[in-house]
N, C-alpha and C positions, 0 to 999 in steps of 0.2 A: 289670302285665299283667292282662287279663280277659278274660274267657269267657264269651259270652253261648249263651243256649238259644232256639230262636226258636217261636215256638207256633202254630196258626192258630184265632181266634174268630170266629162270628157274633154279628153286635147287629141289631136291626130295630122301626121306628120305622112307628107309624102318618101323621108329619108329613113326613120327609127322608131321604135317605143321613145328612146330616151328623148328626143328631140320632143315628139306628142305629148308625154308628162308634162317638159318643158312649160310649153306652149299652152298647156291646159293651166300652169300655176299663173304665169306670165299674165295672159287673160283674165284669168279671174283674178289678179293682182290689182287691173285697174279699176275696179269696182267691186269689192269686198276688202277691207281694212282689217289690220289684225293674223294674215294667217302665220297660224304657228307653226303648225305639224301637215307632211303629207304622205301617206301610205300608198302606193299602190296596190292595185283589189285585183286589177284585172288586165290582160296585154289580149289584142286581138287585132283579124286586119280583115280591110276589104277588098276584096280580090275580082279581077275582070275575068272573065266568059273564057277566057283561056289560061286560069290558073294563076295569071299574074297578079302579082304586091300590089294595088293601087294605092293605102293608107294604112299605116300602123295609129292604133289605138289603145290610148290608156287610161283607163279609170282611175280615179286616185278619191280616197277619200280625204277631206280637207280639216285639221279644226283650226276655229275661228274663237280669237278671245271674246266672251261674251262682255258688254258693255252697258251698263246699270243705266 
């Protein structure tokens, strides 16, 4: 039997969503141990004063095997 904890992170990527998912598991890889599963919740971006892509971003929500 196990028990998972589920988290929610941002990652964001001057090139994709995919890249910024990437990047959000990558990161929280070095410091949270255990991730099992990742969903993406959410894609959005930040855009400059004249319309333009500045960063694509991804929500992902995370779970985490729980550890006794």
């Amino acid at each position: 039997m196990s028990a998972y904890k589920v988290i929610e992170i941002i990652g964001s990527s001057p090139n994709s969503w995919e890249e910024a998912a990437k990047t959000a598991i990558l990161e929280a890889a070095k410091s949270i141990r255990h991730l099992r599963v990742a969903e993406v919740v959410q894609l959005d971006v930040n855009l400059s004063d004249s319309g333009q892509v500045l960063e694509y971003r991804a929500r992902l929500k995370v779970s985490i095997k729980h550890e006794a």
